[in-house]
mmCIF file of the N, C-alpha and C atoms, coordinates in Angstrom:
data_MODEL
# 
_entry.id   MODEL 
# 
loop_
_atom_site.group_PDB 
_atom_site.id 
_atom_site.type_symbol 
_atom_site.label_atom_id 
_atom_site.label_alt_id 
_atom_site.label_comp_id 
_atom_site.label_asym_id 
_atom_site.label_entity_id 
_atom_site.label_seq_id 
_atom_site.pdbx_PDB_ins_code 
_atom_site.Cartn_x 
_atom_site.Cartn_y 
_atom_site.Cartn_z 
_atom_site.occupancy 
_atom_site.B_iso_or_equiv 
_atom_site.pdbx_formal_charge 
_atom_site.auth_seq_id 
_atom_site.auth_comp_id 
_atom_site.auth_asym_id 
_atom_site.auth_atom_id 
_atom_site.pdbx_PDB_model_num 
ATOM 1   N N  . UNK A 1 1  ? 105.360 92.935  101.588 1.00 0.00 ? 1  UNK A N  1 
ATOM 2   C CA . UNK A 1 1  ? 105.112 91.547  101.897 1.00 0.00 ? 1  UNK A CA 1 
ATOM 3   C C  . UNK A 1 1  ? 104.143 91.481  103.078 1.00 0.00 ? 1  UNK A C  1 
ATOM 4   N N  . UNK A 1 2  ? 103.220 90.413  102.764 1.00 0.00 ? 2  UNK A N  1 
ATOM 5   C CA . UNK A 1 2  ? 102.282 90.467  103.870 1.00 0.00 ? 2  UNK A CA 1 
ATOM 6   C C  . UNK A 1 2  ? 102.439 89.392  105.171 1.00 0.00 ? 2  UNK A C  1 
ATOM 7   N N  . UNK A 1 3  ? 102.130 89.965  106.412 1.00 0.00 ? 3  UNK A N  1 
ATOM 8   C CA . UNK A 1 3  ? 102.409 88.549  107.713 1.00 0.00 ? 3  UNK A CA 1 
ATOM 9   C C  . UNK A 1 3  ? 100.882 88.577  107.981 1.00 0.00 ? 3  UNK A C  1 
ATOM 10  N N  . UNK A 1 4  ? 100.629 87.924  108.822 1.00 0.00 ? 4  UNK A N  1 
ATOM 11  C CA . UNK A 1 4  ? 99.656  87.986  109.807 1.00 0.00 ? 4  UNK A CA 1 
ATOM 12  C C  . UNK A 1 4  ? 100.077 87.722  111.156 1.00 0.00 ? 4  UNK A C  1 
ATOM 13  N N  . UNK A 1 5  ? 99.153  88.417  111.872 1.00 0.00 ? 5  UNK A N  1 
ATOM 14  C CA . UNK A 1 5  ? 98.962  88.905  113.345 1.00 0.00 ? 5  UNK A CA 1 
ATOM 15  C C  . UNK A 1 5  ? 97.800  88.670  113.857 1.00 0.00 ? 5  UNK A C  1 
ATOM 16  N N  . UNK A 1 6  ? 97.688  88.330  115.439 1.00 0.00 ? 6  UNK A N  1 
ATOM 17  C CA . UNK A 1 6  ? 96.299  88.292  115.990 1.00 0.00 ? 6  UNK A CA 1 
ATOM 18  C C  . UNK A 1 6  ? 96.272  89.436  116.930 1.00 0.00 ? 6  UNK A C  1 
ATOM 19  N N  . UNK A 1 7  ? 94.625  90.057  117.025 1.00 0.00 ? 7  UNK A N  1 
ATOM 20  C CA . UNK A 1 7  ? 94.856  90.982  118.012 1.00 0.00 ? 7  UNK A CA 1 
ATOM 21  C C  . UNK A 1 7  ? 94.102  90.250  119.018 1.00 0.00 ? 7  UNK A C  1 
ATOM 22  N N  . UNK A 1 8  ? 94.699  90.595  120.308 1.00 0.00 ? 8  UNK A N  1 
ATOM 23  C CA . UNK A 1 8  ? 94.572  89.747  121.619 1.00 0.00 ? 8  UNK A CA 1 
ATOM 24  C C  . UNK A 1 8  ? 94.192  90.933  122.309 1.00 0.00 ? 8  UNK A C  1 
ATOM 25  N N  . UNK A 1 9  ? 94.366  92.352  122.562 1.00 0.00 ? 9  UNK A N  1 
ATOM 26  C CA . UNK A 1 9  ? 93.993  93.346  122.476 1.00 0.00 ? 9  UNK A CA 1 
ATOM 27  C C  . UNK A 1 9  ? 93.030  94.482  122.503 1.00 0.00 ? 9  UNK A C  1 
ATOM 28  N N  . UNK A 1 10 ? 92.765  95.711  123.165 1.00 0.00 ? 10 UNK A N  1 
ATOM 29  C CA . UNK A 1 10 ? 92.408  96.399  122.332 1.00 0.00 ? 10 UNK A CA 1 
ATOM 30  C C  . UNK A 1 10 ? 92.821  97.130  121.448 1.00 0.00 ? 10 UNK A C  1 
ATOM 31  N N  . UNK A 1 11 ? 92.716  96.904  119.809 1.00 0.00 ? 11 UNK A N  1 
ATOM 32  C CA . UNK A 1 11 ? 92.921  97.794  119.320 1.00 0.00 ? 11 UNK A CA 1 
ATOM 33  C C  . UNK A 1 11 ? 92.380  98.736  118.392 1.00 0.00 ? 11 UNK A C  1 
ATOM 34  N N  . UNK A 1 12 ? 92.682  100.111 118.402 1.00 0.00 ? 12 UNK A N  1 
ATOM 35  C CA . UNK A 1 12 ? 91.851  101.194 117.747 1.00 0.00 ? 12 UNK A CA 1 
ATOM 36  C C  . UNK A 1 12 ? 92.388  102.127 116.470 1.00 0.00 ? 12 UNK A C  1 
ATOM 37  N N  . UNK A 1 13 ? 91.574  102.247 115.996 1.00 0.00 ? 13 UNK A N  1 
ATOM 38  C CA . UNK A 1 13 ? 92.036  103.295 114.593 1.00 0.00 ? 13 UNK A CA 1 
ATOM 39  C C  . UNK A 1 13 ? 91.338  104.657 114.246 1.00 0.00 ? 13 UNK A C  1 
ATOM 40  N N  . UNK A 1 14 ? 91.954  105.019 113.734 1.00 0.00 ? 14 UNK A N  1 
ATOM 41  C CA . UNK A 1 14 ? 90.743  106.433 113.478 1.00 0.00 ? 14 UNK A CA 1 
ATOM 42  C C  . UNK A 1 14 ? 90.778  106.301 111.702 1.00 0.00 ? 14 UNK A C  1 
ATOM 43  N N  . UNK A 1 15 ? 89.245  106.339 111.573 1.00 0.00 ? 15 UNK A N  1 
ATOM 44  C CA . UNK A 1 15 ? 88.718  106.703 109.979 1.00 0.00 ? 15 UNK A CA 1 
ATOM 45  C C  . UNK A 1 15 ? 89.034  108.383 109.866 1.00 0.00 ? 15 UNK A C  1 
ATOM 46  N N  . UNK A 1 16 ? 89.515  108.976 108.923 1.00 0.00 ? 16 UNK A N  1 
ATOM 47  C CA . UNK A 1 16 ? 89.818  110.005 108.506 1.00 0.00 ? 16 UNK A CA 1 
ATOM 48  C C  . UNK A 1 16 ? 89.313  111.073 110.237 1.00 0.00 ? 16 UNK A C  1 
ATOM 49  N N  . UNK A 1 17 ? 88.351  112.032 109.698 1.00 0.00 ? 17 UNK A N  1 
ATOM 50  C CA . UNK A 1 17 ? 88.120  112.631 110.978 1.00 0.00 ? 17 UNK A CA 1 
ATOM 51  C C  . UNK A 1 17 ? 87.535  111.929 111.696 1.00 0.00 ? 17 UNK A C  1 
ATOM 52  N N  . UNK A 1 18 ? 86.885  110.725 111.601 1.00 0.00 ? 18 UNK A N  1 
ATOM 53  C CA . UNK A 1 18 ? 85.955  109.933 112.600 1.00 0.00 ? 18 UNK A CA 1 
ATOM 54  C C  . UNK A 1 18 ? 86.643  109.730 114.273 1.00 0.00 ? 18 UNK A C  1 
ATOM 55  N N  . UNK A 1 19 ? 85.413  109.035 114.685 1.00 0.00 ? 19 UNK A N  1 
ATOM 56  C CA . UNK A 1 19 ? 85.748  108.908 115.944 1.00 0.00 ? 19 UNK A CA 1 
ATOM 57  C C  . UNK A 1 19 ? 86.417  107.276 115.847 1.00 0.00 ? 19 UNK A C  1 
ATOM 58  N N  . UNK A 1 20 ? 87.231  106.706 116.896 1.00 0.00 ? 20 UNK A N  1 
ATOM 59  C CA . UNK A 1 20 ? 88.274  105.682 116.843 1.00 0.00 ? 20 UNK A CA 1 
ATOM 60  C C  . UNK A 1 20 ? 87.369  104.800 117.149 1.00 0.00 ? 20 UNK A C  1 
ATOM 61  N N  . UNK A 1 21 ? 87.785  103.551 116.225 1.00 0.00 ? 21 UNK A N  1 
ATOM 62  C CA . UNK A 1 21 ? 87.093  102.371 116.175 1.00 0.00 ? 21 UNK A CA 1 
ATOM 63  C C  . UNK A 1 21 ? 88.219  101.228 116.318 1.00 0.00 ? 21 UNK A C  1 
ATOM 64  N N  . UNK A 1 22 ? 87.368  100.050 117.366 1.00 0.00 ? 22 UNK A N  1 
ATOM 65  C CA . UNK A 1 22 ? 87.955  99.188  117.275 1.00 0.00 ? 22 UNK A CA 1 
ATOM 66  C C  . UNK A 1 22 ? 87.524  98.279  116.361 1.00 0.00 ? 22 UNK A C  1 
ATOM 67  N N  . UNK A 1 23 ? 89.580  96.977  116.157 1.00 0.00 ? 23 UNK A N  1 
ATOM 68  C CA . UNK A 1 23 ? 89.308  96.056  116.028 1.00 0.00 ? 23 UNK A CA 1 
ATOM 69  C C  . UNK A 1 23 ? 89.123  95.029  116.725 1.00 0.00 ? 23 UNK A C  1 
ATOM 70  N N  . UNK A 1 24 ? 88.339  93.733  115.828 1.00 0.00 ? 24 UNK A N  1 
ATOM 71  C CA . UNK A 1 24 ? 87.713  93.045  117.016 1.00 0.00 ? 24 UNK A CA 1 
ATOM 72  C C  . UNK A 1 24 ? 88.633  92.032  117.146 1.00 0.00 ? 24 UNK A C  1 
ATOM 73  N N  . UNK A 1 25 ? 88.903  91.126  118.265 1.00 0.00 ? 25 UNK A N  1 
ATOM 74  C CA . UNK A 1 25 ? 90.415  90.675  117.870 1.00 0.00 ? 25 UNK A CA 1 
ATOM 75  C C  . UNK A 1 25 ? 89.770  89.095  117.348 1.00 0.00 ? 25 UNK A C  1 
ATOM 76  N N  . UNK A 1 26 ? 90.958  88.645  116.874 1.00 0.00 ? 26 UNK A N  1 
ATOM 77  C CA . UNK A 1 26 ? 91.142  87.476  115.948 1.00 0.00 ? 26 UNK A CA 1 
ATOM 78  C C  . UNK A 1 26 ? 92.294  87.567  114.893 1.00 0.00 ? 26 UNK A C  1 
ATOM 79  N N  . UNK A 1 27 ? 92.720  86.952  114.037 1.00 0.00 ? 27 UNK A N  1 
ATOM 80  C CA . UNK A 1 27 ? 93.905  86.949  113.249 1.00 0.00 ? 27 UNK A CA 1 
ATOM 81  C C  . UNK A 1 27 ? 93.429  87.861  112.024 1.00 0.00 ? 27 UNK A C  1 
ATOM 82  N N  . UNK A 1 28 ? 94.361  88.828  111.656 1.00 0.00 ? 28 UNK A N  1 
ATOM 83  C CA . UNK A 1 28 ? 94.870  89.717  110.700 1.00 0.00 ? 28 UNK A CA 1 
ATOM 84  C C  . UNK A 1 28 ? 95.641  89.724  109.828 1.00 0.00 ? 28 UNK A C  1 
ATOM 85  N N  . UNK A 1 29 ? 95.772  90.238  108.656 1.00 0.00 ? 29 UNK A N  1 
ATOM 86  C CA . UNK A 1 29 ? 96.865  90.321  107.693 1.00 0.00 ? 29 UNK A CA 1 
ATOM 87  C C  . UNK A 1 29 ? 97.129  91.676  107.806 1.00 0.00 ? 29 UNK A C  1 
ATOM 88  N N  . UNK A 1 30 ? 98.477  91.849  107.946 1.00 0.00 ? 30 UNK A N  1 
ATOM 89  C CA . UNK A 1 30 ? 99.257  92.622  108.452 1.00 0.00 ? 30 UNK A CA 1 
ATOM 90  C C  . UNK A 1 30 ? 100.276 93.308  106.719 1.00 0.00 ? 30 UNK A C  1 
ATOM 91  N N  . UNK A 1 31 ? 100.399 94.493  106.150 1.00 0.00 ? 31 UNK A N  1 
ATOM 92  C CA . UNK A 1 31 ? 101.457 95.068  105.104 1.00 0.00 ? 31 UNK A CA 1 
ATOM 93  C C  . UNK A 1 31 ? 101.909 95.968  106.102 1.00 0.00 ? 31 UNK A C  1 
ATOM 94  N N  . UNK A 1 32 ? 102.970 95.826  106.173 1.00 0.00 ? 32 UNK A N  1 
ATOM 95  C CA . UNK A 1 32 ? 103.779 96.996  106.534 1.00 0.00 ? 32 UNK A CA 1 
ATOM 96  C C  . UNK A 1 32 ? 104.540 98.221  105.765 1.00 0.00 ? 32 UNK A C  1 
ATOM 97  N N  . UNK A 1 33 ? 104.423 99.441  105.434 1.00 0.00 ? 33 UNK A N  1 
ATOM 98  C CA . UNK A 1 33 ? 105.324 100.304 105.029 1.00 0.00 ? 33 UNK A CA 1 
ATOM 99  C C  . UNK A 1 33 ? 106.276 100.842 106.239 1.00 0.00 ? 33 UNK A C  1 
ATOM 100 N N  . UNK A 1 34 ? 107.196 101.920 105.104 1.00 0.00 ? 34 UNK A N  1 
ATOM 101 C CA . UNK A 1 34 ? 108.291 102.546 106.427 1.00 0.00 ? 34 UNK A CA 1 
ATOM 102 C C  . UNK A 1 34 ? 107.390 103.771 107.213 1.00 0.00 ? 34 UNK A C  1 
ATOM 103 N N  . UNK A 1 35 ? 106.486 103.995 107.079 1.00 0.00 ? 35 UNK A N  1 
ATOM 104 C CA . UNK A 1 35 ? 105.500 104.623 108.097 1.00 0.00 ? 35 UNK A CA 1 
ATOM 105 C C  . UNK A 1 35 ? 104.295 104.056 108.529 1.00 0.00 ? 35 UNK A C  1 
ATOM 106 N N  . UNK A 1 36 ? 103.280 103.341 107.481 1.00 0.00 ? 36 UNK A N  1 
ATOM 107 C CA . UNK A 1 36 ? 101.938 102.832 107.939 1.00 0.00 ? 36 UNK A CA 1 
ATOM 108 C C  . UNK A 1 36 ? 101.947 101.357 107.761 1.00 0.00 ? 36 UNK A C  1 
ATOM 109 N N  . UNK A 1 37 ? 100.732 101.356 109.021 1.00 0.00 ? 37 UNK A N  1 
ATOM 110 C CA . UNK A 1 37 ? 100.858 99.799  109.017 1.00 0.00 ? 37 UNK A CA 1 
ATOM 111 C C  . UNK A 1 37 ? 98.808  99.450  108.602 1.00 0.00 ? 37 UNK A C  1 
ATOM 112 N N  . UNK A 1 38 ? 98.666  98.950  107.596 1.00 0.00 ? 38 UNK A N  1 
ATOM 113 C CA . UNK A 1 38 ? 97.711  97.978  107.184 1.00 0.00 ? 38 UNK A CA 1 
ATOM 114 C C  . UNK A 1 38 ? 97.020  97.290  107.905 1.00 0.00 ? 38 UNK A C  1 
ATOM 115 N N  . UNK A 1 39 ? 95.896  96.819  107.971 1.00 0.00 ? 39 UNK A N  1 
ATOM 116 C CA . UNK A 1 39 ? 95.023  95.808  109.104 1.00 0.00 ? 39 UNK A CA 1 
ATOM 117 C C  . UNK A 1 39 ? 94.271  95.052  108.094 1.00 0.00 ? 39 UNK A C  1 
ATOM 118 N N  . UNK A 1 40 ? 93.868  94.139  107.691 1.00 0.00 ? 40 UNK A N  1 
ATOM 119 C CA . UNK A 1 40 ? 92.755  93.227  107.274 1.00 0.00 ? 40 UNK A CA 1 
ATOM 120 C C  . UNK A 1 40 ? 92.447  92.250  107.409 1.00 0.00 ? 40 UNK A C  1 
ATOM 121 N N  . UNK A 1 41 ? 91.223  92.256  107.863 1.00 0.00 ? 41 UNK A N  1 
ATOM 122 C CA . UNK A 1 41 ? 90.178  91.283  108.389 1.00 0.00 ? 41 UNK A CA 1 
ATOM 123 C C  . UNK A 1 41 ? 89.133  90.683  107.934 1.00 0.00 ? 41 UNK A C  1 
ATOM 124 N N  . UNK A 1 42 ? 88.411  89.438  107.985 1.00 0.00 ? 42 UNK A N  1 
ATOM 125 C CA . UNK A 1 42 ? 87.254  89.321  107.434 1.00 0.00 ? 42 UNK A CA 1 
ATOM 126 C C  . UNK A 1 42 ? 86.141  89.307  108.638 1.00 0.00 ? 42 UNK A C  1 
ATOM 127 N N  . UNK A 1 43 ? 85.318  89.867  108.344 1.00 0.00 ? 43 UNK A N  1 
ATOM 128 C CA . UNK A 1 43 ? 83.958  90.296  109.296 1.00 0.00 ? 43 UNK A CA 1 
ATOM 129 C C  . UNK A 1 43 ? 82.569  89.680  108.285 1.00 0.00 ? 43 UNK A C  1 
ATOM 130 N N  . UNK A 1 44 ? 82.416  88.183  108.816 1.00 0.00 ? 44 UNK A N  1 
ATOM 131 C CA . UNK A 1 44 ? 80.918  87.871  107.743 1.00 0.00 ? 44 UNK A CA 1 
ATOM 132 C C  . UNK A 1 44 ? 81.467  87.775  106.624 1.00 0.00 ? 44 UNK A C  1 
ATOM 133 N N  . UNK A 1 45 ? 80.706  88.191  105.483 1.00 0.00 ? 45 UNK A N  1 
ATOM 134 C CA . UNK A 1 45 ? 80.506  88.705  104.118 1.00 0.00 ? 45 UNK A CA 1 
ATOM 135 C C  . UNK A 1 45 ? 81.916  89.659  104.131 1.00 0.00 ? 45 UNK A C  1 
ATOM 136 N N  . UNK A 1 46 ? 82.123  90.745  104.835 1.00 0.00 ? 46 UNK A N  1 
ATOM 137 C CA . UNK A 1 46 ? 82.605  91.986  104.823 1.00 0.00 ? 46 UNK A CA 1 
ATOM 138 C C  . UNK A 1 46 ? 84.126  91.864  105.036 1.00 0.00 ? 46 UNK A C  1 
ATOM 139 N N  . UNK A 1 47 ? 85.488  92.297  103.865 1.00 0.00 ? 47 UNK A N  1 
ATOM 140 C CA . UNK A 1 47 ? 86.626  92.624  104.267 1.00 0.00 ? 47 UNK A CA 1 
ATOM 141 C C  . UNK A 1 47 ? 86.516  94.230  104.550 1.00 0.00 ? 47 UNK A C  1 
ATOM 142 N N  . UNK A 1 48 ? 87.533  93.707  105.628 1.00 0.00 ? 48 UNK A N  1 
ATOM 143 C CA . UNK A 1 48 ? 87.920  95.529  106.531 1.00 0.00 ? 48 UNK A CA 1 
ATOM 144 C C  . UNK A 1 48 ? 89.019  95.690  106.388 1.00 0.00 ? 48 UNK A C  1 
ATOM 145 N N  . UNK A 1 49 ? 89.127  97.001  106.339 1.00 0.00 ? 49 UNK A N  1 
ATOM 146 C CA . UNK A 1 49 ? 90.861  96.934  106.422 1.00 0.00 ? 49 UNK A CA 1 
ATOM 147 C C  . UNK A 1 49 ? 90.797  98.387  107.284 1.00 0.00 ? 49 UNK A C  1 
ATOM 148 N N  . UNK A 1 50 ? 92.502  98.673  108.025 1.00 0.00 ? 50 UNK A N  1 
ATOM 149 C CA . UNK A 1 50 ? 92.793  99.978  108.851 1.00 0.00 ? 50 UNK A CA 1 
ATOM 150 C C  . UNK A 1 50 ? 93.750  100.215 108.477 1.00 0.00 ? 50 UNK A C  1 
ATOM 151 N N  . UNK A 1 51 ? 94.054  101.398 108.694 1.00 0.00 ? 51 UNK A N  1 
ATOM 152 C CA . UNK A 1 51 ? 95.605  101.974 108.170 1.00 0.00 ? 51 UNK A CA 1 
ATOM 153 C C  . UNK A 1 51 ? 95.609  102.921 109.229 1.00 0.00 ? 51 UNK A C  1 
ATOM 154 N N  . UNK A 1 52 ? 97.209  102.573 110.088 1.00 0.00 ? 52 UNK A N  1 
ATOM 155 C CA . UNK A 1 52 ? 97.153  103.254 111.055 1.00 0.00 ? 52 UNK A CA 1 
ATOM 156 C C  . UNK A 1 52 ? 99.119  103.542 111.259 1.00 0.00 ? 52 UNK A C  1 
ATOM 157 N N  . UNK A 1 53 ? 99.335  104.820 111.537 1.00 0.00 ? 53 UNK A N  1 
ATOM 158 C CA . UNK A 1 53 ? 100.846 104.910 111.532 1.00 0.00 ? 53 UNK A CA 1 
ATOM 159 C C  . UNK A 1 53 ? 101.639 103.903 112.856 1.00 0.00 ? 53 UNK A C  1 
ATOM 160 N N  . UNK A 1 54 ? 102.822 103.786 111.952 1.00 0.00 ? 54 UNK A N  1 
ATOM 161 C CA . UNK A 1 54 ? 103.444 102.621 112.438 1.00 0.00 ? 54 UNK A CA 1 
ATOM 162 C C  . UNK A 1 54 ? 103.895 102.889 113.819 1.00 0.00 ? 54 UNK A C  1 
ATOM 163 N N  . UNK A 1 55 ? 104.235 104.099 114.178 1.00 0.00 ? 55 UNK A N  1 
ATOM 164 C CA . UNK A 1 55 ? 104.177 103.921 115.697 1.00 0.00 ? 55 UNK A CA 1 
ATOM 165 C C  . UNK A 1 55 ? 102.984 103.242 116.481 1.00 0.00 ? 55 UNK A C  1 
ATOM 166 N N  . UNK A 1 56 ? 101.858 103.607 115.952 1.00 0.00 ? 56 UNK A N  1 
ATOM 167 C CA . UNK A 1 56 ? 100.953 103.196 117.020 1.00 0.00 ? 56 UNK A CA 1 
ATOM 168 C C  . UNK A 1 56 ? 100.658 101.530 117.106 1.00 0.00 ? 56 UNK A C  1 
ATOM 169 N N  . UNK A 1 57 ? 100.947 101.059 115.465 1.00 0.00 ? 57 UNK A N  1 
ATOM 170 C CA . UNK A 1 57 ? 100.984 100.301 115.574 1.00 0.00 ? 57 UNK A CA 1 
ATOM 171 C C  . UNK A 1 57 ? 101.737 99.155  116.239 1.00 0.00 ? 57 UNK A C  1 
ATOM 172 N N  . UNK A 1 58 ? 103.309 99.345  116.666 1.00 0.00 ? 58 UNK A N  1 
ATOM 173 C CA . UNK A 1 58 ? 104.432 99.314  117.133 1.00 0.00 ? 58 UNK A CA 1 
ATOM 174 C C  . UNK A 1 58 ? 104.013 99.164  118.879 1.00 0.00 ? 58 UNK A C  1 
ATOM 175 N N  . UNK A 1 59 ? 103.431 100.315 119.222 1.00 0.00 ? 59 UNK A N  1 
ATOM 176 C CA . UNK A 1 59 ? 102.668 100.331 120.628 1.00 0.00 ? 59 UNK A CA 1 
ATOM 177 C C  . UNK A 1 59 ? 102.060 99.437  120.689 1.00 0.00 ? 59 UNK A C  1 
ATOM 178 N N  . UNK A 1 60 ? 101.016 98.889  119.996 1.00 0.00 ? 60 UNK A N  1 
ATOM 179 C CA . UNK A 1 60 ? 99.779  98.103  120.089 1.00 0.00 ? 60 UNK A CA 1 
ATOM 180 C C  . UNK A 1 60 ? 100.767 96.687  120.308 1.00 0.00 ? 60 UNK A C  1 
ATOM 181 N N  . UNK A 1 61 ? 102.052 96.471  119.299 1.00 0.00 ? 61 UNK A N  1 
ATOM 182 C CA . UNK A 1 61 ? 102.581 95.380  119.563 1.00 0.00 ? 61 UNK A CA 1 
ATOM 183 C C  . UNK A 1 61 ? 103.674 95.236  121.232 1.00 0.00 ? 61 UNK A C  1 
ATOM 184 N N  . UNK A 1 62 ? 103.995 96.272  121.403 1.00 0.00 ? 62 UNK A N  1 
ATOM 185 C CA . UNK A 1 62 ? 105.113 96.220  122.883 1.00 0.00 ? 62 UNK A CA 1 
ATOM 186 C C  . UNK A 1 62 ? 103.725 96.414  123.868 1.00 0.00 ? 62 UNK A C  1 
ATOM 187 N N  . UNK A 1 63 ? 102.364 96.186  124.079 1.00 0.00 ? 63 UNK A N  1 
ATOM 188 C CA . UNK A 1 63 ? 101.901 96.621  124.921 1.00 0.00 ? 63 UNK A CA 1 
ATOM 189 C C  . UNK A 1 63 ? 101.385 95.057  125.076 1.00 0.00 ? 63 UNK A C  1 
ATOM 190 N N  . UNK A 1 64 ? 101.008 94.555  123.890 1.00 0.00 ? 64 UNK A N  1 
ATOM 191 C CA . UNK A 1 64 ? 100.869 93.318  123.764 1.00 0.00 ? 64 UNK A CA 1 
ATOM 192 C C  . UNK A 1 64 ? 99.124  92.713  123.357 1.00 0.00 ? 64 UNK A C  1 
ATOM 193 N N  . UNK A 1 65 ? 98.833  93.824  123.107 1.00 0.00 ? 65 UNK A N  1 
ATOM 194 C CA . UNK A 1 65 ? 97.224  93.758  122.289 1.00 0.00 ? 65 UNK A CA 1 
ATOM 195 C C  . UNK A 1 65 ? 97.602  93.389  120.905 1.00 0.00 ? 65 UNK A C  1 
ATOM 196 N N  . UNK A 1 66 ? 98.648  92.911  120.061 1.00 0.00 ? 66 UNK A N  1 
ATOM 197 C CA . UNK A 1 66 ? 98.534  92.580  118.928 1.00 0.00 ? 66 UNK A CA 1 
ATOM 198 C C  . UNK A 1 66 ? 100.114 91.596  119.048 1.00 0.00 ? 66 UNK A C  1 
ATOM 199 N N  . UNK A 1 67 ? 99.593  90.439  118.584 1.00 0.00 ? 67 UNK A N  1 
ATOM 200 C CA . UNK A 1 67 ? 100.663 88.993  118.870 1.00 0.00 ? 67 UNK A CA 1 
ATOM 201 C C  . UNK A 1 67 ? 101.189 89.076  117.289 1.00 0.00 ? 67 UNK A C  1 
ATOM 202 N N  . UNK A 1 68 ? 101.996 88.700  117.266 1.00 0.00 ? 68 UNK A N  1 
ATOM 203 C CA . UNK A 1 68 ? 103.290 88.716  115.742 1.00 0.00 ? 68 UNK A CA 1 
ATOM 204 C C  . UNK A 1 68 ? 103.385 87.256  115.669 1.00 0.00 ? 68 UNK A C  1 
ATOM 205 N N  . UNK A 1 69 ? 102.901 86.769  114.277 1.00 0.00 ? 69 UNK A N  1 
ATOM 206 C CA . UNK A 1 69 ? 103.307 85.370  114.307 1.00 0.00 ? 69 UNK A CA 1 
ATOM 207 C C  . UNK A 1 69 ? 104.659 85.472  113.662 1.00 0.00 ? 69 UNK A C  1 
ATOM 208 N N  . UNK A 1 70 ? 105.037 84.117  114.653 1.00 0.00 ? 70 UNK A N  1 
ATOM 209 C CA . UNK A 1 70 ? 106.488 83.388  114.462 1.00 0.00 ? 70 UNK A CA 1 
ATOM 210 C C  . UNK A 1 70 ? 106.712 83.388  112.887 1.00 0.00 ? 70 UNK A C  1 
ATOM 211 N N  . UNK A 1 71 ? 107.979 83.421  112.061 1.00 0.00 ? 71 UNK A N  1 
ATOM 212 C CA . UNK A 1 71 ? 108.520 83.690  110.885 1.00 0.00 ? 71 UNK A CA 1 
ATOM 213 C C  . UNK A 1 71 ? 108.506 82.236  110.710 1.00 0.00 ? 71 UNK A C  1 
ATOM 214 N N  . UNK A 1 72 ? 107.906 81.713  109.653 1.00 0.00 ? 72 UNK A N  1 
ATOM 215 C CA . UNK A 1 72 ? 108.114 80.288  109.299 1.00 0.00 ? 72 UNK A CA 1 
ATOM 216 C C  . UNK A 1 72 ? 109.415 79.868  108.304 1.00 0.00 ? 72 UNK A C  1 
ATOM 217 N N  . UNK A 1 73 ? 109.832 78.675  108.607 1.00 0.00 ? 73 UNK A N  1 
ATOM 218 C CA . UNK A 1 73 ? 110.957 78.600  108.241 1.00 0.00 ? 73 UNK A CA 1 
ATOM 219 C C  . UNK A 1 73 ? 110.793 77.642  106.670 1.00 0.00 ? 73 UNK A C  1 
# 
């Protein structure tokens, strides 16, 4: 199931061996699995997406570079 999130943040990912790239912040759609967490964005023309393990992602949220929207009722 998908939420969305804004990143307020810096936050970074790594492409396979690449070097870590950020995202740029603004609101996200967020999938979560029981290990990785999903990123997608629209940039222009261009959807992006990141896949980054859920700890870090987890960090990015207790550090407070990535805001959790409220569960609508």
């Amino acid at each position: 199931m998908s939420s969305n999130v804004t990143i307020v943040g810096e936050v970074s990912y790594r492409e396979g061996d690449g070097p870590m790239m950020l995202i740029r912040p603004g609101l996200c759609e967020l999938d979560l699995t029981t290990s990785d967490a999903t990123l997608g964005w629209q940039e222009g023309d261009n959807r992006l997406s990141a896949v980054m393990p859920r700890g870090d992602f987890e960090r990015f949220v207790k550090s407070g570079a990535v805001r959790m929207e409220a569960a609508r009722a």
